[in-house]
Backbone as ProteinMPNN parsed JSONL, in Angstrom:
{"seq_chain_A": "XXXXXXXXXXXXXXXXXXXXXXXXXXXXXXXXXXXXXXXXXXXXXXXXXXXXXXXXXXXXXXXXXXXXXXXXXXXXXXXXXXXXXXXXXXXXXXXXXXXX", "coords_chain_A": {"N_chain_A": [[0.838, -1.175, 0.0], [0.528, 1.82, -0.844], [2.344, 4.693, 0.709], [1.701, 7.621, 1.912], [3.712, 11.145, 2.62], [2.651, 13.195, 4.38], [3.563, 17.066, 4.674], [4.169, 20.404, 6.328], [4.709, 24.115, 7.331], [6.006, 26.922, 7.896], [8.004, 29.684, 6.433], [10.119, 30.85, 6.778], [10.756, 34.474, 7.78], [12.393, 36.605, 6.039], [14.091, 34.787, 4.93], [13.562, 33.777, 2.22], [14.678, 33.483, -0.174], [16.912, 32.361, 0.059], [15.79, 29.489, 1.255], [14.457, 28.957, -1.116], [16.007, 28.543, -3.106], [17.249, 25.882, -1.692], [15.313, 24.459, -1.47], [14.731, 23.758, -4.115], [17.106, 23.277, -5.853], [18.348, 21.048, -3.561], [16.676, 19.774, -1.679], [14.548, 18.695, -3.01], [15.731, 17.154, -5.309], [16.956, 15.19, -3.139], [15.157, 14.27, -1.464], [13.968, 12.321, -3.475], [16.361, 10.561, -4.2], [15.976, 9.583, -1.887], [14.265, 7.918, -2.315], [11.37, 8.72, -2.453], [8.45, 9.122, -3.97], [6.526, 10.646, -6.677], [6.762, 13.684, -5.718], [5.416, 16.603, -4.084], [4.941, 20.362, -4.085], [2.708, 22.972, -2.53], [1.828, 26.14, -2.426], [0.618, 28.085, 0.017], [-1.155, 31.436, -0.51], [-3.081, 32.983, 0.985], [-4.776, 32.907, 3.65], [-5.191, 31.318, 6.837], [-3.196, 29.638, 7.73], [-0.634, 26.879, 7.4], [2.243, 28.206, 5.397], [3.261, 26.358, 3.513], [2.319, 23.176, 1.966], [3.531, 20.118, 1.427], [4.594, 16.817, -0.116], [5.228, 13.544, -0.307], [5.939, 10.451, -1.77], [6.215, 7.32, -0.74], [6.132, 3.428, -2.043], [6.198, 1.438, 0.339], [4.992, 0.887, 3.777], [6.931, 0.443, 5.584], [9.397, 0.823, 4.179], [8.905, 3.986, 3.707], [9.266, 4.201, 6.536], [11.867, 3.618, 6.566], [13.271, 5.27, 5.277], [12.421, 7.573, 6.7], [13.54, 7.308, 8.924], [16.466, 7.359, 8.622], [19.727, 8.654, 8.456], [20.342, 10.482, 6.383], [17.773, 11.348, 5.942], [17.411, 12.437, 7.997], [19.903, 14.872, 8.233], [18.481, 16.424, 6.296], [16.554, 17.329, 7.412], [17.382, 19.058, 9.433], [18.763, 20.822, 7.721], [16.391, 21.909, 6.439], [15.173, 22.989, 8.691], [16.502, 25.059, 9.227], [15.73, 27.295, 7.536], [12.466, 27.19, 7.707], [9.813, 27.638, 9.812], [7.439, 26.49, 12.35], [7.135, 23.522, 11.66], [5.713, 20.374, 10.421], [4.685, 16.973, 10.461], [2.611, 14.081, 8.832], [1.596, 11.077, 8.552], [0.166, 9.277, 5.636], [-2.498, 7.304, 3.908], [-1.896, 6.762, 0.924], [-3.514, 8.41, -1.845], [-5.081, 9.095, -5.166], [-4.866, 12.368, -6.1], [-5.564, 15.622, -4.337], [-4.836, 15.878, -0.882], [-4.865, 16.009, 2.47]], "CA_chain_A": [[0.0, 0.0, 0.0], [1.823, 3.738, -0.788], [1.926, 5.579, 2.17], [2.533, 9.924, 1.413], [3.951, 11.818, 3.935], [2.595, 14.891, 4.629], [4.87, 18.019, 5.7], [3.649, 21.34, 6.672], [5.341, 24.456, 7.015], [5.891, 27.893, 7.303], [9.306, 30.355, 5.453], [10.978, 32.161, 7.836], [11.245, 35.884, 7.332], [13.973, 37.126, 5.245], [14.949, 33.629, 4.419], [12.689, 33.432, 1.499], [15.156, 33.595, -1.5], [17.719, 31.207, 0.018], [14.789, 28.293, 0.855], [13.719, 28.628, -2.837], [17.237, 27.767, -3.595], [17.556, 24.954, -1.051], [13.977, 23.57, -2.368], [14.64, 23.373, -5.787], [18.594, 22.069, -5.415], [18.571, 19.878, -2.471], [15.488, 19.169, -0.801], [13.698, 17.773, -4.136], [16.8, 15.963, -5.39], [17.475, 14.6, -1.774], [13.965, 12.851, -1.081], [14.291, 11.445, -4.825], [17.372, 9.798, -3.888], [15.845, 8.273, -0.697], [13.141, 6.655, -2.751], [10.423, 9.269, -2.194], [7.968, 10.151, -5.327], [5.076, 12.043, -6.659], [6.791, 14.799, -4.888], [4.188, 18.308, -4.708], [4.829, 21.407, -3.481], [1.455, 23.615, -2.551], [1.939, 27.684, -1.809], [-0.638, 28.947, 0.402], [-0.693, 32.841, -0.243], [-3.953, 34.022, 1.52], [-5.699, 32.324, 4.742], [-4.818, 30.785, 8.156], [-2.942, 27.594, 7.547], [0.928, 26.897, 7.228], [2.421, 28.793, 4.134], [3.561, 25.367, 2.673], [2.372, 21.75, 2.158], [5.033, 19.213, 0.554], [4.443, 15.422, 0.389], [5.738, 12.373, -1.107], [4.864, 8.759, -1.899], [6.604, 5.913, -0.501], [5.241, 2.334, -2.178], [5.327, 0.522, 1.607], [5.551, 1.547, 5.016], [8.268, -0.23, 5.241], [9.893, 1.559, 2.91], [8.898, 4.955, 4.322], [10.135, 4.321, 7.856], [13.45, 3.253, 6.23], [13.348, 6.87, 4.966], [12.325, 8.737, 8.022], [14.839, 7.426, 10.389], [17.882, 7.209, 7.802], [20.471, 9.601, 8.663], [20.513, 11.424, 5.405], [16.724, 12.631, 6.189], [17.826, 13.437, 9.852], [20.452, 15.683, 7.994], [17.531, 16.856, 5.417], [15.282, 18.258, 8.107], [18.325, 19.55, 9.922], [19.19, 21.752, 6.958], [15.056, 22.561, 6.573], [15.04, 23.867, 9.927], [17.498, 26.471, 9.205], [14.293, 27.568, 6.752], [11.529, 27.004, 8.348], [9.379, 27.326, 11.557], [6.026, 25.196, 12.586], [7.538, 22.108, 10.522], [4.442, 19.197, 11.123], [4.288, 15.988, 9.492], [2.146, 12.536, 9.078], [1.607, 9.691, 7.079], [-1.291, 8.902, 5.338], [-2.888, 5.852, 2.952], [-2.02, 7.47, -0.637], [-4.506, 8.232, -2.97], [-4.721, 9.948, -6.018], [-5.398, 13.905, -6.069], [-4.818, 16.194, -3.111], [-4.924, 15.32, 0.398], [-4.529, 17.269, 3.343]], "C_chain_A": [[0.889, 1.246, 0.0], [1.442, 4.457, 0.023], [2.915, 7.518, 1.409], [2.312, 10.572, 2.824], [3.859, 13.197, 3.604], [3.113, 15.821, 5.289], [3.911, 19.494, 5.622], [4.741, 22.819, 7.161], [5.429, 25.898, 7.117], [7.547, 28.843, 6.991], [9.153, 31.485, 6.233], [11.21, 33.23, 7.009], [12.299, 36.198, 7.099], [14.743, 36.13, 4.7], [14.313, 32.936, 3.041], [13.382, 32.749, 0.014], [16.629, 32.179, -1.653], [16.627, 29.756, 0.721], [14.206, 28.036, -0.38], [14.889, 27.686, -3.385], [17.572, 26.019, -2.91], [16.18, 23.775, -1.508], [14.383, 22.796, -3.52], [16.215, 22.76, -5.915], [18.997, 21.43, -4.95], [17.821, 19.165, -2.088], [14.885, 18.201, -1.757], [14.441, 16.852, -4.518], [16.777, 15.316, -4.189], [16.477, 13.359, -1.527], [13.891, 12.295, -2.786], [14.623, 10.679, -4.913], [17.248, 9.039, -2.991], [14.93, 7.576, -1.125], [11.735, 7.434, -2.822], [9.783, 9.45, -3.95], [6.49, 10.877, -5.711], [5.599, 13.563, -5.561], [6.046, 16.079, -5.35], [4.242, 18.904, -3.558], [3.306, 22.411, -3.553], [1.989, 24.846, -1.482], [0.691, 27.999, -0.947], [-0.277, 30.682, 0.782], [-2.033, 33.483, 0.826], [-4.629, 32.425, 2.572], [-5.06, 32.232, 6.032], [-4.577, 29.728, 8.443], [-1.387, 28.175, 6.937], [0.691, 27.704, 5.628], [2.251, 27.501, 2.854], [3.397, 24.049, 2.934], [3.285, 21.26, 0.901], [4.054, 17.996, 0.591], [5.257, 14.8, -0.785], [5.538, 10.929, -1.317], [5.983, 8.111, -1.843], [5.464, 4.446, -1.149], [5.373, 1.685, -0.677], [5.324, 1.457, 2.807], [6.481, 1.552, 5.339], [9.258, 0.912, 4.987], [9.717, 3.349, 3.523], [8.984, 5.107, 5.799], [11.577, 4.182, 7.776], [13.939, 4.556, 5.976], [13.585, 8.216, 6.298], [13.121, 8.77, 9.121], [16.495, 6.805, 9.534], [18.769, 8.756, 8.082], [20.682, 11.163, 7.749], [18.997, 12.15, 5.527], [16.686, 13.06, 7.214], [18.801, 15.139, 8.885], [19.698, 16.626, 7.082], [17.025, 17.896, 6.276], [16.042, 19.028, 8.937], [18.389, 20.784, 9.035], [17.582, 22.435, 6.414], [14.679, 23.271, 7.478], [15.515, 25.026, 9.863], [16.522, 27.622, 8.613], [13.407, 28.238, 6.846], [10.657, 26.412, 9.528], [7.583, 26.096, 11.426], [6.014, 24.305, 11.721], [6.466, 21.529, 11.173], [5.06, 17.836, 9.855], [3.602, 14.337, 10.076], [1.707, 12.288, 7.63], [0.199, 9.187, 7.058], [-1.144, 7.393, 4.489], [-2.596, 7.169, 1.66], [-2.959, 7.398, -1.373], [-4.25, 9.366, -3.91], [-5.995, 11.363, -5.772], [-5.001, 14.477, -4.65], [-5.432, 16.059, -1.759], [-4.163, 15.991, 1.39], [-4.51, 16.815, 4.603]], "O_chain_A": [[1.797, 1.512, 0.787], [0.291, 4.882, 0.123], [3.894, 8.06, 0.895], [1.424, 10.594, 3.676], [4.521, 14.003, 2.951], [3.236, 15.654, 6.502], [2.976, 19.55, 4.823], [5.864, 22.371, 7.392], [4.759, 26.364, 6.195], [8.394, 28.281, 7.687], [8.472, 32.506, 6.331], [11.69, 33.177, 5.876], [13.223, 36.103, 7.908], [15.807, 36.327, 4.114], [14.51, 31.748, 2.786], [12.89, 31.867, -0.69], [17.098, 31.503, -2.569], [17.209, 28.736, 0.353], [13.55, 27.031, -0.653], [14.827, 26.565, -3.89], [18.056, 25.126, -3.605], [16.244, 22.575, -1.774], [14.365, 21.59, -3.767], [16.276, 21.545, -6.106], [20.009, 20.883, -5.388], [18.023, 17.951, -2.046], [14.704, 17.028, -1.43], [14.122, 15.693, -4.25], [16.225, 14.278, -4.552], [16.677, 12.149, -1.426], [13.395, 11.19, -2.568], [14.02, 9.751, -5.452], [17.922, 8.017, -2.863], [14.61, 6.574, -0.486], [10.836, 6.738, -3.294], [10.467, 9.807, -4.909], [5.669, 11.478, -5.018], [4.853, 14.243, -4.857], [5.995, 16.541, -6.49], [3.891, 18.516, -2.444], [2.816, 22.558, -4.673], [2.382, 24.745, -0.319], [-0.34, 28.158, -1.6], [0.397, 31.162, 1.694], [-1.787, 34.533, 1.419], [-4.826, 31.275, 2.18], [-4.322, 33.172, 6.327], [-5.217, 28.915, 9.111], [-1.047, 29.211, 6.366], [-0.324, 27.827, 4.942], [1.583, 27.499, 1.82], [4.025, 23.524, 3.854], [3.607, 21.804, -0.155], [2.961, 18.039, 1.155], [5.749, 15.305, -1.794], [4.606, 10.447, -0.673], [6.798, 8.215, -2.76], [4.277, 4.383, -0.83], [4.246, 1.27, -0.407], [5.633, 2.647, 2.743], [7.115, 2.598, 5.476], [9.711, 1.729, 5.789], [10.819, 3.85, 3.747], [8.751, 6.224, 6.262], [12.374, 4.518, 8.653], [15.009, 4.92, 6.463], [14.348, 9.131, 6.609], [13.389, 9.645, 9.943], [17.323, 5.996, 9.954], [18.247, 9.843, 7.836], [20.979, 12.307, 8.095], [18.906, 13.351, 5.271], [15.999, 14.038, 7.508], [18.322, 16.27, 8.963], [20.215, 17.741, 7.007], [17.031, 19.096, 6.0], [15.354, 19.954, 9.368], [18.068, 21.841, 9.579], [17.667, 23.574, 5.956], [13.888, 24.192, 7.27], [14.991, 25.996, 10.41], [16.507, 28.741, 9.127], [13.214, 29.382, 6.433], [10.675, 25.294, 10.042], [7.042, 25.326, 10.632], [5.044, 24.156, 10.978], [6.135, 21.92, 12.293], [5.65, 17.922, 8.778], [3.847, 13.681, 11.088], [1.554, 12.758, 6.503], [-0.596, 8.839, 7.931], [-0.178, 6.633, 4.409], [-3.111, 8.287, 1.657], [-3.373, 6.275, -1.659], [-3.508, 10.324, -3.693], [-7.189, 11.423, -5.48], [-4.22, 13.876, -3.912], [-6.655, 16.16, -1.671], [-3.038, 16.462, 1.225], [-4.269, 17.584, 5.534]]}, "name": "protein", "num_of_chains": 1, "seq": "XXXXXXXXXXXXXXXXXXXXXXXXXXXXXXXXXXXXXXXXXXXXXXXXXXXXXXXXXXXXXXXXXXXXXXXXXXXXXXXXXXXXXXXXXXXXXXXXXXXX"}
């Protein structure tokens, strides 16, 4: 069963231009490389809810616990922190279209 892990999120002030960079050069390559896919970024510009949801699709659980406690996504969320504040995340059943 594909389990997608949902991340949550909001872009620290003044750090806007170097998290774009760290998004799009590290972060996306990075969970790629640990096996992650369907990766989707979602902006929220107007309401009362984190700035940013992420997720990604693991095919088992398995498989996405091997991910979450592997050193290289300890060092991932390490270098996301630097980022961004009210990080969240959980794991859902995958399905297709968007899920929240």
């Amino acid at each position: 069963m594909p389990i997608k892990l949902l991340m949550t999120w909001d872009i620290k002030t003044g750090r806007e231009t170097e998290y774009s960079e760290f998004v799009v050069n590290e972060f996306i390559p990075r969970m790629n490389r640990l096996g992650l896919g369907d990766i989707e970024f979602w902006y929220t510009r107007y309401g009362d809810c984190k700035q940013i949801q992420a997720s990604g699709v693991s095919p088992t659980m398995e498989q996405m616990r091997n991910v979450l406690n592997s050193r290289e996504w300890q060092n991932l969320q390490d270098r996301l922190d630097d980022y961004v504040s009210n990080y969240q995340q959980k794991l859902i059943k995958a399905v297709r279209g968007f899920q929240f």
